[in-house]
N, CA, C and O atoms as a GROMACS GRO file, in nm:
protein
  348
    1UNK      N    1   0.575  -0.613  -0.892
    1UNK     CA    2   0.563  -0.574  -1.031
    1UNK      C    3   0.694  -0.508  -1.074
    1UNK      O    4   0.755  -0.446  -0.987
    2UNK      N    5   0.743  -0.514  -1.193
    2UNK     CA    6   0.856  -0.468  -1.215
    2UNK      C    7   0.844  -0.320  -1.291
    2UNK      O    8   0.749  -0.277  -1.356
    3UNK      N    9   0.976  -0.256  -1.261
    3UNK     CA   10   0.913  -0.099  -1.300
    3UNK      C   11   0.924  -0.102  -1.429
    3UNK      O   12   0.972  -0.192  -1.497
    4UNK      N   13   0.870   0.022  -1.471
    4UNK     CA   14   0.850   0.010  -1.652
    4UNK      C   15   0.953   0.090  -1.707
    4UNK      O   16   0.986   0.188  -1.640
    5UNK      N   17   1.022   0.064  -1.834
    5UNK     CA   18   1.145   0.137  -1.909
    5UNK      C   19   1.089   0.271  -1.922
    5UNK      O   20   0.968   0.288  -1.903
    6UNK      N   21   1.191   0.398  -1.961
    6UNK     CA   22   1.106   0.487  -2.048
    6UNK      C   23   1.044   0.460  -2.131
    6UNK      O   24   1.020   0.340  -2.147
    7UNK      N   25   0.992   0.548  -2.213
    7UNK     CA   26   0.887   0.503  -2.345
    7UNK      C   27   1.054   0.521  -2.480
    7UNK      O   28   1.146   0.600  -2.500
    8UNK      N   29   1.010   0.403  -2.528
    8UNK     CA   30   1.151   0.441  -2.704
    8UNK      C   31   1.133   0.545  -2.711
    8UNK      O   32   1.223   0.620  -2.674
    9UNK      N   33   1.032   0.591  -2.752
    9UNK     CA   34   1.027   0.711  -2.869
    9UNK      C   35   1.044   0.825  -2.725
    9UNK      O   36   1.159   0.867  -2.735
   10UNK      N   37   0.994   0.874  -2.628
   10UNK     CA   38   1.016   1.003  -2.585
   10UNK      C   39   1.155   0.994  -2.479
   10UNK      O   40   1.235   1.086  -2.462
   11UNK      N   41   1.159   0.882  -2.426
   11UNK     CA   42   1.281   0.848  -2.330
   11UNK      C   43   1.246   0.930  -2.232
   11UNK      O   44   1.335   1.004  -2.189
   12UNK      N   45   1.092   0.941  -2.163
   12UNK     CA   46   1.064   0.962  -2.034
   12UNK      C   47   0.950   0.871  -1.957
   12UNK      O   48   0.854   0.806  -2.000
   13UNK      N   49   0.999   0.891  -1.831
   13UNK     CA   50   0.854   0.784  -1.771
   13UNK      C   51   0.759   0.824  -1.787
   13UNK      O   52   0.730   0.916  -1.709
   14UNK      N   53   0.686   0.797  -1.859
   14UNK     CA   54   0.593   0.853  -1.840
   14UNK      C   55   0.447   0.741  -1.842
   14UNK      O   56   0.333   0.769  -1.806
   15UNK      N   57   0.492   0.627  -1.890
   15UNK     CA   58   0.411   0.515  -1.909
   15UNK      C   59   0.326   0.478  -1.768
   15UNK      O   60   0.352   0.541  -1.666
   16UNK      N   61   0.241   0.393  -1.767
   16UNK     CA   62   0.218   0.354  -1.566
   16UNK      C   63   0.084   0.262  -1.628
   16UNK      O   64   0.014   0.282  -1.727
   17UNK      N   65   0.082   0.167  -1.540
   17UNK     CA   66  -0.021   0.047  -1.574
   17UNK      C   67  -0.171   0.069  -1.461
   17UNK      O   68  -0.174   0.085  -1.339
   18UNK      N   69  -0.285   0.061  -1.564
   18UNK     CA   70  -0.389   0.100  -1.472
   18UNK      C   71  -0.471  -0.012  -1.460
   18UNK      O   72  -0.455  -0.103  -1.541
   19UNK      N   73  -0.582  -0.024  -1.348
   19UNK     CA   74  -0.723  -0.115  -1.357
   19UNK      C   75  -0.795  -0.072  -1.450
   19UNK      O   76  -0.815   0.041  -1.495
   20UNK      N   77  -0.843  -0.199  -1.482
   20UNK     CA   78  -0.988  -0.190  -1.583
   20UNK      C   79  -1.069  -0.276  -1.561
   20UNK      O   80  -1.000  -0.374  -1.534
   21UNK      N   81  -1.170  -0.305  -1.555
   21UNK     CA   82  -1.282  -0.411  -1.552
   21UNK      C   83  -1.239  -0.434  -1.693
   21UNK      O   84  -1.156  -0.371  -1.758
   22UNK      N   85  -1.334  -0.568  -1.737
   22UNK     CA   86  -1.316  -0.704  -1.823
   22UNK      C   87  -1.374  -0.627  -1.988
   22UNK      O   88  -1.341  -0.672  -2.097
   23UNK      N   89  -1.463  -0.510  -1.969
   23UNK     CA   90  -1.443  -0.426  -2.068
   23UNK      C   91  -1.403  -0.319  -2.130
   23UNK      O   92  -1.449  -0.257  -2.225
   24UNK      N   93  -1.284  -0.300  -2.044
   24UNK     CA   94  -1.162  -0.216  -2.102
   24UNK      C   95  -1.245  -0.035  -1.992
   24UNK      O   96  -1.188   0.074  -2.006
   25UNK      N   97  -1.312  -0.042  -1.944
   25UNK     CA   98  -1.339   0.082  -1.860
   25UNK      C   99  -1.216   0.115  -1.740
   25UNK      O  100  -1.156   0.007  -1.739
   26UNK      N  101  -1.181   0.159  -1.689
   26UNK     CA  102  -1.067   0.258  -1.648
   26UNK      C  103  -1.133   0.262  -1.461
   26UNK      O  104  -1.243   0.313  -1.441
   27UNK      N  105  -1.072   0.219  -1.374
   27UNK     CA  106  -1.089   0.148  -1.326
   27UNK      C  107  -1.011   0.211  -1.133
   27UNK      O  108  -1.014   0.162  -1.020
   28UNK      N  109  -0.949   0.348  -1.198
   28UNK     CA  110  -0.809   0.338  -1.133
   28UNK      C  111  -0.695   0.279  -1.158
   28UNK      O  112  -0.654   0.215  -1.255
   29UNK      N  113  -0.622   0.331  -0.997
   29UNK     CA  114  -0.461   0.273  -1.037
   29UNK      C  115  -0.443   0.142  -0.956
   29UNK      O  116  -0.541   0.119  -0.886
   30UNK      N  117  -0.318   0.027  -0.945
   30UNK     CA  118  -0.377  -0.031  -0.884
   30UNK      C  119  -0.317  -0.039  -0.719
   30UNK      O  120  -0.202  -0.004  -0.694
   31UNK      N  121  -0.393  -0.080  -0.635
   31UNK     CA  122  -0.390  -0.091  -0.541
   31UNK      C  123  -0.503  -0.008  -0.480
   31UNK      O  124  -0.472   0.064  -0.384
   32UNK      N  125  -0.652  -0.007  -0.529
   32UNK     CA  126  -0.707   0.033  -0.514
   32UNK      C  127  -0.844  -0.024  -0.486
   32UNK      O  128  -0.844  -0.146  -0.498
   33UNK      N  129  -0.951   0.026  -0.455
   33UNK     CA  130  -1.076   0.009  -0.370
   33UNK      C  131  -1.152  -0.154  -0.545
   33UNK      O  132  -1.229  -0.249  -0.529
   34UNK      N  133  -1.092  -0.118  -0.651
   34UNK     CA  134  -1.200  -0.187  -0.722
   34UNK      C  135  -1.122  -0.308  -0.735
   34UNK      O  136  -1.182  -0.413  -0.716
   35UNK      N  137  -0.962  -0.313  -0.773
   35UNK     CA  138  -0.912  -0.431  -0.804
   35UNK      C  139  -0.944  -0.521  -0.685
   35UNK      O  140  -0.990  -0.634  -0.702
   36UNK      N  141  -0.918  -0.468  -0.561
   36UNK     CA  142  -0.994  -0.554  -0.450
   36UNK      C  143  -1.092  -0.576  -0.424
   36UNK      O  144  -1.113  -0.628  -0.315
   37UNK      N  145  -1.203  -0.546  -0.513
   37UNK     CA  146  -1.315  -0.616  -0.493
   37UNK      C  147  -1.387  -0.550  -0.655
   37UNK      O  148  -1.475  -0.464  -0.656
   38UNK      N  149  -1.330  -0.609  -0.776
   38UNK     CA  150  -1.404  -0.633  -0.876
   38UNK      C  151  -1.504  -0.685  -0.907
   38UNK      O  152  -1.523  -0.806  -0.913
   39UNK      N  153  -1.603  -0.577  -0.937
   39UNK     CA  154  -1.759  -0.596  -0.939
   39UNK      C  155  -1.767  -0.674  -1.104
   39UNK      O  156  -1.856  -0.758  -1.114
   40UNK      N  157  -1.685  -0.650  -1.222
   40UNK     CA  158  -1.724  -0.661  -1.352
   40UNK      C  159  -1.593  -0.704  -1.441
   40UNK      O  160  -1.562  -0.675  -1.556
   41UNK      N  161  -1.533  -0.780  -1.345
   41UNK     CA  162  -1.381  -0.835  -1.390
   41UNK      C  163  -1.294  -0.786  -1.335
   41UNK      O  164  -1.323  -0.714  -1.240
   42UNK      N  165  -1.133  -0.809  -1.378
   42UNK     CA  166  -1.048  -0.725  -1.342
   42UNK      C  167  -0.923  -0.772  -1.464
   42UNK      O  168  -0.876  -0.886  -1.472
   43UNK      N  169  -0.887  -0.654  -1.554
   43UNK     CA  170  -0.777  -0.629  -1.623
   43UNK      C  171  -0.694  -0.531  -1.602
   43UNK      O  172  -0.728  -0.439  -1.527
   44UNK      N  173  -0.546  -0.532  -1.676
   44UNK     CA  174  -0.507  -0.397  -1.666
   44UNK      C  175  -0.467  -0.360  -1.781
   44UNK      O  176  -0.486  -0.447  -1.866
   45UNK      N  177  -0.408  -0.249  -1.825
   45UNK     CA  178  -0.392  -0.181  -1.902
   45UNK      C  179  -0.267  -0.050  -1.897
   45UNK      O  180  -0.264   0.054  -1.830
   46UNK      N  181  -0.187  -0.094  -1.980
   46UNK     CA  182  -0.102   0.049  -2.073
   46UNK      C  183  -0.140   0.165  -2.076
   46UNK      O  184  -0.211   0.185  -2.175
   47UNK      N  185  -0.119   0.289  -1.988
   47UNK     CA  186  -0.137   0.431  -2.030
   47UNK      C  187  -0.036   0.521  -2.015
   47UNK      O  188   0.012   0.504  -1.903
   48UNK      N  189   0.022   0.610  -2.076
   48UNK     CA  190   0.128   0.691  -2.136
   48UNK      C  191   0.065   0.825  -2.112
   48UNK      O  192  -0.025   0.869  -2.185
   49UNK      N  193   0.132   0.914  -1.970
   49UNK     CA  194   0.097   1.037  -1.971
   49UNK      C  195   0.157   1.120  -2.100
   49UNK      O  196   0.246   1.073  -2.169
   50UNK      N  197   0.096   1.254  -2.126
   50UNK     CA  198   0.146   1.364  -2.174
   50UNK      C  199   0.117   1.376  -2.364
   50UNK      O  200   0.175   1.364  -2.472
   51UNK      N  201  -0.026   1.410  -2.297
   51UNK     CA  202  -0.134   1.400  -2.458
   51UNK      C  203  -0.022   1.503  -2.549
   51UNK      O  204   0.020   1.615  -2.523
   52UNK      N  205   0.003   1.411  -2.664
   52UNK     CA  206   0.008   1.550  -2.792
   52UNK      C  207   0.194   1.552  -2.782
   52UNK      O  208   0.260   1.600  -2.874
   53UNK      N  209   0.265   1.489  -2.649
   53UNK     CA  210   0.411   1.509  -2.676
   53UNK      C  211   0.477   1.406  -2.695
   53UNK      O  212   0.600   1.414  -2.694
   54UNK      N  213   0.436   1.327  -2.708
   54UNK     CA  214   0.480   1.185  -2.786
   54UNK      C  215   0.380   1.072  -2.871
   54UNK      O  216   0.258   1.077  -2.853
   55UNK      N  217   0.417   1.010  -2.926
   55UNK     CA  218   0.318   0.965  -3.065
   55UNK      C  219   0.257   0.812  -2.934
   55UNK      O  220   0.151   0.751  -2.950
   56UNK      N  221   0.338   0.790  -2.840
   56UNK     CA  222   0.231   0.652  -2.762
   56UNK      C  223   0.156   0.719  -2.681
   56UNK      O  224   0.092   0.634  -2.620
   57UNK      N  225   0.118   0.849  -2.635
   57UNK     CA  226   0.070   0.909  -2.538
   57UNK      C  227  -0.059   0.863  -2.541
   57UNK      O  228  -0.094   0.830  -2.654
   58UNK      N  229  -0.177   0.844  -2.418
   58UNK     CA  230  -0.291   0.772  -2.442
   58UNK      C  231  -0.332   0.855  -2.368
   58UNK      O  232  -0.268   0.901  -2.273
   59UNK      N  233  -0.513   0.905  -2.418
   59UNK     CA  234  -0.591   1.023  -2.404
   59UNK      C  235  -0.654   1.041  -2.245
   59UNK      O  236  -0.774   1.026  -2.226
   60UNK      N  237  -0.611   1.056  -2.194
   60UNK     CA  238  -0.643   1.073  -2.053
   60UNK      C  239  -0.644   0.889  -1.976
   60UNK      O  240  -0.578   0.787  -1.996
   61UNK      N  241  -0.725   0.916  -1.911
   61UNK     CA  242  -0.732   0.726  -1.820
   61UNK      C  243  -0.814   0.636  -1.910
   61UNK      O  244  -0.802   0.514  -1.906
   62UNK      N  245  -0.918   0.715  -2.013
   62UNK     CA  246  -0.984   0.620  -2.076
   62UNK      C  247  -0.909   0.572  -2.232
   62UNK      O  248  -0.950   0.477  -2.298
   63UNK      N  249  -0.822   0.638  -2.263
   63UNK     CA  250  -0.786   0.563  -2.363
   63UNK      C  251  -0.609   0.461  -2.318
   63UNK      O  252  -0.501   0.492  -2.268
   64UNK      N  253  -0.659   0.361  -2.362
   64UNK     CA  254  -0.538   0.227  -2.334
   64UNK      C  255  -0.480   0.245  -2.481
   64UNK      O  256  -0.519   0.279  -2.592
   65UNK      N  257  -0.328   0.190  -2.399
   65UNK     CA  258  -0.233   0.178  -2.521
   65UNK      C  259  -0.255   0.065  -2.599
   65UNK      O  260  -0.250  -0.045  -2.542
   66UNK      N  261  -0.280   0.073  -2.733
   66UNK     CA  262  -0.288  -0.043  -2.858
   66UNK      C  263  -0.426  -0.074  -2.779
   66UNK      O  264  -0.434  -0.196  -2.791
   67UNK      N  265  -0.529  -0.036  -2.712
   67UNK     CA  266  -0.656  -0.138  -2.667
   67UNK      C  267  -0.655  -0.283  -2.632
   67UNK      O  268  -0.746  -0.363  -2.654
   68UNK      N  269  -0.513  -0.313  -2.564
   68UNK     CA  270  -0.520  -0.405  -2.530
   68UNK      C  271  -0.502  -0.426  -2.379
   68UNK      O  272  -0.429  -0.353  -2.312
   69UNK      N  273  -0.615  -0.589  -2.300
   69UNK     CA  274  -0.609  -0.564  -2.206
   69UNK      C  275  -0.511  -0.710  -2.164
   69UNK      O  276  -0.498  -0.815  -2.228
   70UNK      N  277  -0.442  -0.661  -2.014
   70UNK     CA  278  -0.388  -0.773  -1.981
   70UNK      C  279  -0.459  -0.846  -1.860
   70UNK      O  280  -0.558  -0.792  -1.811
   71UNK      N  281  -0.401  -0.998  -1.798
   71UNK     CA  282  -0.470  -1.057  -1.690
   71UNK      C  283  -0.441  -1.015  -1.599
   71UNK      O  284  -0.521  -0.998  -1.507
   72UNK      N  285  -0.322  -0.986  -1.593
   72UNK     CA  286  -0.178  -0.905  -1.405
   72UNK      C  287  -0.105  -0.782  -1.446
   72UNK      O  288  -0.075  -0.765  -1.564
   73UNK      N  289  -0.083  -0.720  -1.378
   73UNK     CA  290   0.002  -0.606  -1.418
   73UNK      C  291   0.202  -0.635  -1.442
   73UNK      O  292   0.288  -0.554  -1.477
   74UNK      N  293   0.212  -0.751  -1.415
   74UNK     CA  294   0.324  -0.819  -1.454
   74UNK      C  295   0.346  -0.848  -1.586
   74UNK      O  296   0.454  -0.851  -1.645
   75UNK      N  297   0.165  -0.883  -1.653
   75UNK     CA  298   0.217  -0.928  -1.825
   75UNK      C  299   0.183  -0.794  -1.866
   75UNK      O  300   0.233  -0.772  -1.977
   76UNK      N  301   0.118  -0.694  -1.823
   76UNK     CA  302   0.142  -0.533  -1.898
   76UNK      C  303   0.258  -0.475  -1.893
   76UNK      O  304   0.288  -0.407  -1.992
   77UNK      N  305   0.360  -0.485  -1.776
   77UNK     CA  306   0.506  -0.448  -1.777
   77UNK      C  307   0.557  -0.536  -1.842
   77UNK      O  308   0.591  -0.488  -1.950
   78UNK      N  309   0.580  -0.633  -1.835
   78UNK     CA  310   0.649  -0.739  -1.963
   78UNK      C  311   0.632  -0.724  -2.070
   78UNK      O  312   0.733  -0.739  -2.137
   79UNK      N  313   0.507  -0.686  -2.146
   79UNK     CA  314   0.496  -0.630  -2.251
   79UNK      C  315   0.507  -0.499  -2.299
   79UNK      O  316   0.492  -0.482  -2.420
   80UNK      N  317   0.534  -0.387  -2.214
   80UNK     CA  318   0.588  -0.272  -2.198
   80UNK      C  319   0.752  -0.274  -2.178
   80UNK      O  320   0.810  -0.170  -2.210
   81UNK      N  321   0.804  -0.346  -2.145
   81UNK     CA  322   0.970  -0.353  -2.091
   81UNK      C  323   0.976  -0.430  -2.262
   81UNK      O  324   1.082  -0.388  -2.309
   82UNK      N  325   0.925  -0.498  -2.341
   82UNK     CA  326   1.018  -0.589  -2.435
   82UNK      C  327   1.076  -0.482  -2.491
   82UNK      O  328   1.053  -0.372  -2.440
   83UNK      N  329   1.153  -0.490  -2.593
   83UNK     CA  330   1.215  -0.432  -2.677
   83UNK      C  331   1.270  -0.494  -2.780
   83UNK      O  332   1.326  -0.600  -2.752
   84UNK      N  333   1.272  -0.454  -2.915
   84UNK     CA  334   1.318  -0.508  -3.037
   84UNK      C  335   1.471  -0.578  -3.019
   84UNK      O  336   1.482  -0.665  -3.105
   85UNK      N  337   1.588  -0.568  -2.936
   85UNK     CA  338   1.692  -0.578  -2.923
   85UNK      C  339   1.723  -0.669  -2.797
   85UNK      O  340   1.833  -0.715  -2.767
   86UNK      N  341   1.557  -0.692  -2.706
   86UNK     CA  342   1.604  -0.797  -2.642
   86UNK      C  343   1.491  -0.925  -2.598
   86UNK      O  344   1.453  -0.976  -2.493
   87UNK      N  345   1.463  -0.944  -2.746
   87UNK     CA  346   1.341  -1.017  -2.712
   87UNK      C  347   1.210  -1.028  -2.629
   87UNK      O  348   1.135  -1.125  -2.644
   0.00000   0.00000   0.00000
Protein backbone atom coordinates (compact mmCIF):
# COMPACT_ATOMS: atom_id res chain seq x y z
CA UNK A 1 0.00 0.00 0.00
CA UNK A 2 1.44 3.26 -0.62
CA UNK A 3 1.89 5.78 2.23
CA UNK A 4 -0.51 8.65 2.42
CA UNK A 5 0.55 12.57 1.78
CA UNK A 6 -0.10 14.96 4.63
CA UNK A 7 -3.56 16.25 4.70
CA UNK A 8 -3.59 19.99 2.20
CA UNK A 9 -5.19 21.83 4.56
CA UNK A 10 -3.25 20.87 8.03
CA UNK A 11 0.16 19.52 6.43
CA UNK A 12 0.27 16.72 9.06
CA UNK A 13 -0.13 12.93 8.97
CA UNK A 14 -2.54 12.51 10.30
CA UNK A 15 -4.86 10.70 7.73
CA UNK A 16 -4.64 6.46 7.95
CA UNK A 17 -7.01 4.05 6.04
CA UNK A 18 -9.32 1.74 8.10
CA UNK A 19 -11.63 -1.66 7.69
CA UNK A 20 -15.16 -1.53 7.31
CA UNK A 21 -17.64 -4.12 6.47
CA UNK A 22 -19.88 -3.48 3.20
CA UNK A 23 -21.95 -1.02 5.42
CA UNK A 24 -19.60 1.49 6.21
CA UNK A 25 -19.23 0.09 10.19
CA UNK A 26 -15.58 0.53 11.39
CA UNK A 27 -14.04 -2.50 11.41
CA UNK A 28 -10.42 -1.82 12.66
CA UNK A 29 -7.15 -1.18 11.13
CA UNK A 30 -5.99 -3.26 8.57
CA UNK A 31 -4.20 -6.21 9.06
CA UNK A 32 -6.43 -7.38 11.36
CA UNK A 33 -8.59 -10.36 12.85
CA UNK A 34 -11.89 -9.11 10.54
CA UNK A 35 -10.37 -8.16 7.12
CA UNK A 36 -9.14 -11.79 7.32
CA UNK A 37 -12.06 -13.27 7.77
CA UNK A 38 -15.01 -10.84 6.84
CA UNK A 39 -18.19 -11.89 8.25
CA UNK A 40 -20.38 -8.85 6.37
CA UNK A 41 -18.07 -7.67 3.49
CA UNK A 42 -14.97 -5.97 3.44
CA UNK A 43 -14.29 -2.12 2.54
CA UNK A 44 -12.06 0.51 3.54
CA UNK A 45 -12.20 3.80 4.38
CA UNK A 46 -10.55 7.49 4.92
CA UNK A 47 -10.08 8.64 8.57
CA UNK A 48 -8.21 11.85 9.65
CA UNK A 49 -7.05 11.94 13.31
CA UNK A 50 -7.39 15.15 15.48
CA UNK A 51 -11.24 16.13 15.98
CA UNK A 52 -11.83 20.02 15.85
CA UNK A 53 -7.97 20.88 14.40
CA UNK A 54 -8.47 20.64 10.96
CA UNK A 55 -11.69 21.05 8.78
CA UNK A 56 -11.05 16.95 7.15
CA UNK A 57 -10.71 15.58 10.65
CA UNK A 58 -13.25 12.54 10.98
CA UNK A 59 -15.10 11.90 14.38
CA UNK A 60 -13.43 9.19 16.01
CA UNK A 61 -13.26 5.48 13.90
CA UNK A 62 -16.90 5.77 13.11
CA UNK A 63 -17.05 8.67 11.08
CA UNK A 64 -15.33 8.17 7.30
CA UNK A 65 -14.03 10.84 5.26
CA UNK A 66 -16.71 12.20 2.51
CA UNK A 67 -18.70 8.57 3.52
CA UNK A 68 -17.16 7.01 1.04
CA UNK A 69 -16.22 3.42 0.86
CA UNK A 70 -13.42 1.86 -1.13
CA UNK A 71 -12.77 -1.99 -2.55
CA UNK A 72 -8.57 -2.12 -1.41
CA UNK A 73 -6.79 0.13 0.58
CA UNK A 74 -4.70 1.03 -2.55
CA UNK A 75 -7.85 2.88 -4.21
CA UNK A 76 -8.35 4.79 -0.63
CA UNK A 77 -4.61 5.97 -0.81
CA UNK A 78 -4.92 6.81 -4.44
CA UNK A 79 -7.67 8.75 -3.75
CA UNK A 80 -6.15 10.35 -0.73
CA UNK A 81 -2.56 11.01 -2.49
CA UNK A 82 -4.49 12.83 -5.75
CA UNK A 83 -4.09 16.31 -5.73
CA UNK A 84 -5.44 19.22 -7.80
CA UNK A 85 -1.86 19.83 -9.42
CA UNK A 86 -1.23 16.31 -10.26
CA UNK A 87 -4.06 14.64 -11.49
Amino acid sequence: MDELKPCPFCNQKKAYIAVHDDEGNYQGLPGGEYEAHPWSGLSYALHHDGWGECILCTDGEWGTMGGVLFDTPEEAAKAWNRRADNG
